[in-house]
C-alpha positions in Angstrom: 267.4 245.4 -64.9 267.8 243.2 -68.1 266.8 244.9 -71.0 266.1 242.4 -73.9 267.6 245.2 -76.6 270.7 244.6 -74.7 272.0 241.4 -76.4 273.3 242.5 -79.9 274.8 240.1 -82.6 278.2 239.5 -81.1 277.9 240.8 -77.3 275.7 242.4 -74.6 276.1 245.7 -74.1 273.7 248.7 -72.8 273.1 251.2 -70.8 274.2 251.5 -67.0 271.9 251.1 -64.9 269.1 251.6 -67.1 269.3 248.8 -69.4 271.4 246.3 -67.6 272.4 246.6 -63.8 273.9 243.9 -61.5 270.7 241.9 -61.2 270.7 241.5 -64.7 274.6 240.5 -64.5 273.6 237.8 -61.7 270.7 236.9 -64.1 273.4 236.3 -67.3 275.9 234.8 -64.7 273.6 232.1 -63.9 271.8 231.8 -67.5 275.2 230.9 -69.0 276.2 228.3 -66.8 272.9 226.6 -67.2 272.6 226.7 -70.5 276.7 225.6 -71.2 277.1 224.1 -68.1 281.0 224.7 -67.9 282.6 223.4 -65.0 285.5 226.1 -64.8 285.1 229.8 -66.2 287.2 233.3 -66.6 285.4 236.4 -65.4 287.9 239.7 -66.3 286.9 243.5 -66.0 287.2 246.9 -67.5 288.2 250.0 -65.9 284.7 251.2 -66.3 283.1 252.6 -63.0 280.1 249.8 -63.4 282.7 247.3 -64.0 283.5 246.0 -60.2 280.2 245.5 -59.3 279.0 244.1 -62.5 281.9 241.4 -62.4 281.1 240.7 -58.6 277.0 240.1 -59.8 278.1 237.7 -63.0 281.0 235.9 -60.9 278.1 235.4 -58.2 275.3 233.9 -60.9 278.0 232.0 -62.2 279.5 230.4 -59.3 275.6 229.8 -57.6 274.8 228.0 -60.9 277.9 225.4 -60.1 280.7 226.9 -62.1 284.6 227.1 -60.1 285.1 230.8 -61.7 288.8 232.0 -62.0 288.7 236.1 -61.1 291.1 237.6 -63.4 290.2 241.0 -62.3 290.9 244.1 -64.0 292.6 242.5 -67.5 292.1 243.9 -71.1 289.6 241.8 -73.1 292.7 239.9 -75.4 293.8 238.6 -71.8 290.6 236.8 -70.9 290.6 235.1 -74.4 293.9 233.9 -73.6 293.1 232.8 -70.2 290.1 230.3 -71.5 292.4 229.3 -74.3 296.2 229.0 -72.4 294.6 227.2 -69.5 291.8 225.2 -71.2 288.7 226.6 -69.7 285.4 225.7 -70.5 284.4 229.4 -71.3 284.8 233.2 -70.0 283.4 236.4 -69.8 284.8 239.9 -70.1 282.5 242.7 -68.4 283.3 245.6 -70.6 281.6 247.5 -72.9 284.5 248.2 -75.5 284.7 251.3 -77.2 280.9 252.6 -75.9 280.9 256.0 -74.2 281.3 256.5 -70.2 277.5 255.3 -69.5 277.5 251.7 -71.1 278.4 248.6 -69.7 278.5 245.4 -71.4 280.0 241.2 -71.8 281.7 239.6 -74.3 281.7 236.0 -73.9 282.9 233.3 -75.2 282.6 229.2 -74.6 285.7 226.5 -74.4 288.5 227.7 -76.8 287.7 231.5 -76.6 284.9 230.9 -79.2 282.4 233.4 -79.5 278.9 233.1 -77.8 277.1 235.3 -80.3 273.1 235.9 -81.9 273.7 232.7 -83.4 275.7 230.9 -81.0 274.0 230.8 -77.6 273.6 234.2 -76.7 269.7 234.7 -78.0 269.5 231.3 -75.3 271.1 233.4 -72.8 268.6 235.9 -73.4 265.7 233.6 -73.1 266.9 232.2 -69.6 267.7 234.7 -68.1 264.5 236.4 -68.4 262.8 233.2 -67.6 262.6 231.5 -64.4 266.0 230.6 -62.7 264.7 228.4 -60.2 266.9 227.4 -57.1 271.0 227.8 -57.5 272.4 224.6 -57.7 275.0 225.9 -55.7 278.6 224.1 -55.7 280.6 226.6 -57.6 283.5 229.2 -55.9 285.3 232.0 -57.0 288.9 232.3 -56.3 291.6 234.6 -58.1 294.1 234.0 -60.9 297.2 235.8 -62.5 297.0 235.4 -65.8 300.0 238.2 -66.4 303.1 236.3 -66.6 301.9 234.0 -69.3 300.2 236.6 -71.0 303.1 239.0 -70.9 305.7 236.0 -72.4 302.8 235.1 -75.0 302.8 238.6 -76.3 306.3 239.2 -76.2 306.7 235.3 -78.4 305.5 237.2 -81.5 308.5 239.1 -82.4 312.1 238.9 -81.6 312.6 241.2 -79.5 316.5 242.0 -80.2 315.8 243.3 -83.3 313.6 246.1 -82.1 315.0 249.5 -82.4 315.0 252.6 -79.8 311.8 254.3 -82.1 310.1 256.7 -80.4 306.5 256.0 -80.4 303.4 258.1 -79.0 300.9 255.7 -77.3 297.1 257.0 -76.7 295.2 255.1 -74.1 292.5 257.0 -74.1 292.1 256.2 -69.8 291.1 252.4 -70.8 292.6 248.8 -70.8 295.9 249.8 -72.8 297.4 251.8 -70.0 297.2 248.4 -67.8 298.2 246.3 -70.1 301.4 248.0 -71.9 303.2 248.7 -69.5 304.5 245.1 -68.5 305.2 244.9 -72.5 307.1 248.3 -72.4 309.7 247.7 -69.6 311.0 244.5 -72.3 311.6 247.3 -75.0 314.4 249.4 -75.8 311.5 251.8 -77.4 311.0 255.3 -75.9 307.4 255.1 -75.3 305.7 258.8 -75.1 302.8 257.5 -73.1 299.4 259.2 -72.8 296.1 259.1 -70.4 297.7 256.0 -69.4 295.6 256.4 -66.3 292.4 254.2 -66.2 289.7 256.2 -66.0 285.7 255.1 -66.7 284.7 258.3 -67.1 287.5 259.2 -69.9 288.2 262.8 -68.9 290.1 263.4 -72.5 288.5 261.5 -75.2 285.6 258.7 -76.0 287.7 255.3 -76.4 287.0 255.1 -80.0 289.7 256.0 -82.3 287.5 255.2 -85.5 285.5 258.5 -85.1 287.7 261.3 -86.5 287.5 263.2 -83.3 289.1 261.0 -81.1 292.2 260.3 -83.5 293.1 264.3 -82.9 295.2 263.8 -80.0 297.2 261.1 -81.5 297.6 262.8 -84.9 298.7 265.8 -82.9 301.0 264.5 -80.4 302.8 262.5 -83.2 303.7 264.9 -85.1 304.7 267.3 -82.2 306.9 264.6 -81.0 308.5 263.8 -84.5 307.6 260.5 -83.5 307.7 257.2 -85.9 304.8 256.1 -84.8 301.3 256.6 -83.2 299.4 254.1 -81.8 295.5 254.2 -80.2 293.5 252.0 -78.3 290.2 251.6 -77.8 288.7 251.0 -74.6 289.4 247.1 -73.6 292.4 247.1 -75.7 291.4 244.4 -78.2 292.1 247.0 -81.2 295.2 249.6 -82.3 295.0 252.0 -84.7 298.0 253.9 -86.1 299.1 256.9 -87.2 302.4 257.3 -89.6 305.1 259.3 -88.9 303.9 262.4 -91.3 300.8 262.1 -88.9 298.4 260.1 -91.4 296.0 257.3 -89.9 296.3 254.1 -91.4 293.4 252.2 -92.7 292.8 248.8 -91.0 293.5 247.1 -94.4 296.7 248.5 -95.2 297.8 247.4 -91.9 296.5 243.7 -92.7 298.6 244.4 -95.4 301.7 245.2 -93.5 301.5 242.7 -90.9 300.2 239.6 -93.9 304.2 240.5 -95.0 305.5 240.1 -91.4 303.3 237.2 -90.8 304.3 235.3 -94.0 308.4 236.2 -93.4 308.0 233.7 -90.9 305.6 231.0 -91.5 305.7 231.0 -95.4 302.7 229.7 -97.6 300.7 230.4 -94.8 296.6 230.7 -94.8 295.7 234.7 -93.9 292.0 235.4 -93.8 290.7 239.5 -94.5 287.2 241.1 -94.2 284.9 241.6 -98.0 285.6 245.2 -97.4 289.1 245.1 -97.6 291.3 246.8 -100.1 292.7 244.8 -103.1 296.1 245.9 -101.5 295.3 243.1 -98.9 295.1 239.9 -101.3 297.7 241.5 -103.5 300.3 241.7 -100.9 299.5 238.1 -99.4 299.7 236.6 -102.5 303.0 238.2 -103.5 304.4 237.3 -100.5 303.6 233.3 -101.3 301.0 233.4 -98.7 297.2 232.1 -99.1 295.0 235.0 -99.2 291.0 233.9 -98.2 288.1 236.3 -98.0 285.9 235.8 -96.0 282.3 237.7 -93.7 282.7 240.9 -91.6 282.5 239.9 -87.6 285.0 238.1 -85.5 282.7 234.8 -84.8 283.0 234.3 -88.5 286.5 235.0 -88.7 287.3 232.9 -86.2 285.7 229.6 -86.7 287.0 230.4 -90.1 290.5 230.6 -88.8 290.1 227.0 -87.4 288.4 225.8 -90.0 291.8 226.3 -92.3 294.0 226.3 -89.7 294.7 230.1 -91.0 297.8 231.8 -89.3 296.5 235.4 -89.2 293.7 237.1 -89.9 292.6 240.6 -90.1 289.5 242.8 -90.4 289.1 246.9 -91.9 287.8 247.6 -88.2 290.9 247.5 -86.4 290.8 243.3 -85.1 293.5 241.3 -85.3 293.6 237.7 -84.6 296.7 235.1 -84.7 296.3 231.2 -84.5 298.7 231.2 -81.7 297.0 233.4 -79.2 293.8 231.0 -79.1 292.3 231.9 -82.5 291.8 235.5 -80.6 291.8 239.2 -81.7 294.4 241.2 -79.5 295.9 244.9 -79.9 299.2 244.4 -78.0 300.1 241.9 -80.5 299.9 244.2 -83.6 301.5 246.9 -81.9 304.6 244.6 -81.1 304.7 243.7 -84.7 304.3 247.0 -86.3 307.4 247.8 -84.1 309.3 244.8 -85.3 308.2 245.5 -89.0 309.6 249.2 -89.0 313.1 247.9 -87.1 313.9 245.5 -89.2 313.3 247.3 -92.8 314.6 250.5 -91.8 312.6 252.8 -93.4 309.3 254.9 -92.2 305.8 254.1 -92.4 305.1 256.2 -94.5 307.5 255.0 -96.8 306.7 251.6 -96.3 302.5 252.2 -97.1 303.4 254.7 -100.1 303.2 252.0 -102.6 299.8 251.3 -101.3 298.4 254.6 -100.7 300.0 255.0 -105.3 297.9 252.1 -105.8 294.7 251.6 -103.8 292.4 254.7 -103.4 289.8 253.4 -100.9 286.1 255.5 -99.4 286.6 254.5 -95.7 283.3 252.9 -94.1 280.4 255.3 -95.4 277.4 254.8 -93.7 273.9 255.4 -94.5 270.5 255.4 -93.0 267.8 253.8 -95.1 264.8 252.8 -94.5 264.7 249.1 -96.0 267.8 247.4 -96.6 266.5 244.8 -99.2 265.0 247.3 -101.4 268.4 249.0 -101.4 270.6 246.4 -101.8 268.5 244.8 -104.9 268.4 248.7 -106.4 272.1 248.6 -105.9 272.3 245.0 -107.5 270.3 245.8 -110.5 272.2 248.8 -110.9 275.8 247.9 -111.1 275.5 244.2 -111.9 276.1 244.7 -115.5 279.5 246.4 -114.3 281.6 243.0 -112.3 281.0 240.1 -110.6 278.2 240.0 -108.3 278.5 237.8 -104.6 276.5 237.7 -101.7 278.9 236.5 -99.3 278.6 239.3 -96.9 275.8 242.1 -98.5 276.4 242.7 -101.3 279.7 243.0 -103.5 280.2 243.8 -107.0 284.1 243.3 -108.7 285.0 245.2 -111.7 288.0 245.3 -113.3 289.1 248.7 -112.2 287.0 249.2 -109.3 284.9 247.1 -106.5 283.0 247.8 -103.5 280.8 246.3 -100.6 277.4 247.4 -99.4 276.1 245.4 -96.1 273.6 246.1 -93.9 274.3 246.6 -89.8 273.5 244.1 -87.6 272.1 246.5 -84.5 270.2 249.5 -87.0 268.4 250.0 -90.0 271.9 251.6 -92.0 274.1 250.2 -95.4 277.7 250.7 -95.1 279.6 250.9 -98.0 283.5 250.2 -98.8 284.3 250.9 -102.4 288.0 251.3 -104.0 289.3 252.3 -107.1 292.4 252.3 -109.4 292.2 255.8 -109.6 291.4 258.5 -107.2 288.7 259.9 -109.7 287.2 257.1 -110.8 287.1 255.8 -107.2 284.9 259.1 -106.1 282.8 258.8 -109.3 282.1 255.2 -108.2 281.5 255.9 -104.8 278.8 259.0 -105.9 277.1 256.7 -108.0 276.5 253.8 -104.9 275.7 256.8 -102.9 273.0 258.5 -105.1 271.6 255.0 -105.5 271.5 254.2 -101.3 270.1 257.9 -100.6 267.7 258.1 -103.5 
């Protein structure tokens, strides 16, 4: 089963075994080889119960299309970036389906240098082979297995010194996916006292969705932080390619406060450096980089934009509102375990709480969230919205649409997989930011 629906903008991903099953793995195995024709691969897995077989099928297509494929087994997404990038593959595939409830399965994959193969980079081609005629394998390729751990542990671990981490005591929510493989080699090399939490993987995540975006599943963490007195929470989703945290007083921290935070950490040691952020971001994002001597550039939503920007400038960091996190120096890739090890770092070494360390930002920047809308045609929306507020700020269509006023901007774009607007909007004031952000509202759901 192969289900065209199944290959969104930046990945495939669908339902198991309705929508995509291990015929239609063998069938994207063999159409990406053909159509890149990489002579070495990475196949990695998720903890998903679909995952095994699914890997097996794609590994299968892969190798009976000619490629030498390098097993990685069960690895977090972040580790088979690294592995195309550390060991110069031509390409690699992760079978996971991220964040998605218990009944999806999924790829992300990516071509020579961890690049993206996205809608507009190979994976519509993909698409189009593997529903075509195969033909014949080729034949010539093999599978065999390879440990990427050691290097990926050391990598990790390069990012911060780890001497000057203190003993904090941090609450860790796995939510049963990739984190609770992946930390733990990264744990035993800190002095921290790590309360750790469905560290077990577990594809049918018996405590919560892995998706600590929605409200619901950031309950535990918000909890267990806070019943701990802890100084820090920290959530995963599924694969393990995002963290999200919580502050000490129990308060989830928005993705662009934390680009924030880790744009000053970044900069402390590469100064003047190029740092990339999402158009949704708060102001508190450019501010900070900018104060901090660094080189603040905005840029689309999506990480195949924000990376081929990041080589493109030869940016050190970069960092998106939806949790994603990439650094030059782990292939141009997103990763959650390096964030996490920084956040650490960033507390130790200034000595004070989060909280204390994002009040000046949550004085400052009073920010919606993501709101999200249903509508029924984008375009007439977005050109209500444009006629609207365009007397108000500067208008730009680099990613939807954004308008910048003096005292107040926002972002409206449209989603890539369903016919909704999101809208980020921020303020200089918490009432003026709510009487903004009724206004953009009344216009979308008119």
């Amino acid at each position: 089963m192969l289900d065209p629906k199944v290959f969104k903008a930046y990945d495939v991903r669908g339902i198991y075994p309705d929508e995509l099953d291990e015929a239609g793995a063998y069938a994207i195995g063999r159409a990406y080889v053909d159509e890149f024709e990489p002579r070495t691969i990475a196949v990695g897995r998720d903890m998903r119960l679909s995952s095994p077989s699914m890997a097996e099928a794609v590994m299968r297509g892969a190798a009976e299309s000619g490629a030498e494929v390098l097993d990685l087994g069960l690895v977090g997404t972040e580790m088979t970036y690294f592995a195309v990038g550390e060991l110069s593959l031509d390409g690699g595939i992760e079978v996971t389906a991220s964040h998605n409830p218990k009944e999806y399965t999924g790829m992300k994959i990516v071509r020579r240098g961890a690049l993206p193969v996205g809608g507009d980079s190979g994976l519509l081609d993909i698409r189009t082979r593997a529903h075509g005629d195969l033909g014949e394998p080729k034949g010539g390729g093999s599978i065999r297995q390879e440990d990427i751990w050691p290097q990926y542990v050391e990598r990790a671990l390069s990012f911060v010194e780890v001497s000057t981490v203190k003993p904090l005591r941090i609450v860790i929510d796995a939510a049963n996916g990739m984190a609770g493989v992946m930390l733990p080699p990264v744990l035993e090399r800190l002095p921290i006292a790590a309360v750790r939490c469905f560290f077990e993987p577990d594809g049918t995540f018996p405590n919560h969705e892995p998706n600590p975006l929605l409200p619901e599943n950031r309950e535990f963490i918000i909890r267990k932080t806070l019943d701990e007195r802890a100084d820090l929470g920290v959530a995963f989703d599924g694969d393990a390619d995002r963290c999200f945290f919580v502050d000490d007083t129990g308060e989830f921290v928005p993705g662009d406060f934390v680009t924030a935070l880790l744009a000053e950490s970044v900069l402390e040691k590469e100064p003047g450096a190029k740092i990339i952020y999402d158009v949704r971001a708060s102001w508190a994002v450019p501010d900070t980089i900018e104060r901090a001597g660094g080189v603040a550039l905005v840029n689309r939503v999506g990480h195949a934009f924000i990376k081929h920007r990041m080589r493109q400038e030869d940016a050190t960091f970069g960092g998106e509102v939806s949790g994603h996190y990439y650094f030059r120096d782990f292939s141009q890739a997103d990763s959650g375990v390096v964030p996490f090890l920084l956040m650490l770092e960033l507390i130790s070494k200034r000595g004070r709480r989060l909280s204390e360390l994002l009040a000046p930002f949550r004085e400052r920047y009073f920010i919606t969230g993501e709101l999200n809308t249903p509508v029924s045609d984008v375009a007439v929306k977005l050109q209500e919205l444009k006629e609207r507020f365009s007397r108000e700020g500067t208008i730009s269509h680099l990613d939807g649409l954004s308008v910048d006023a003096e005292d107040w901007h926002m972002n409206v774009r449209p989603s890539n997989t369903e016919p909704l607007l999101r809208l980020n909007l921020e303020a200089r004031s918490p009432d003026l930011m709510q009487r903004k952000r009724d206004e953009a509202l009344a216009v979308i759901r008119s």
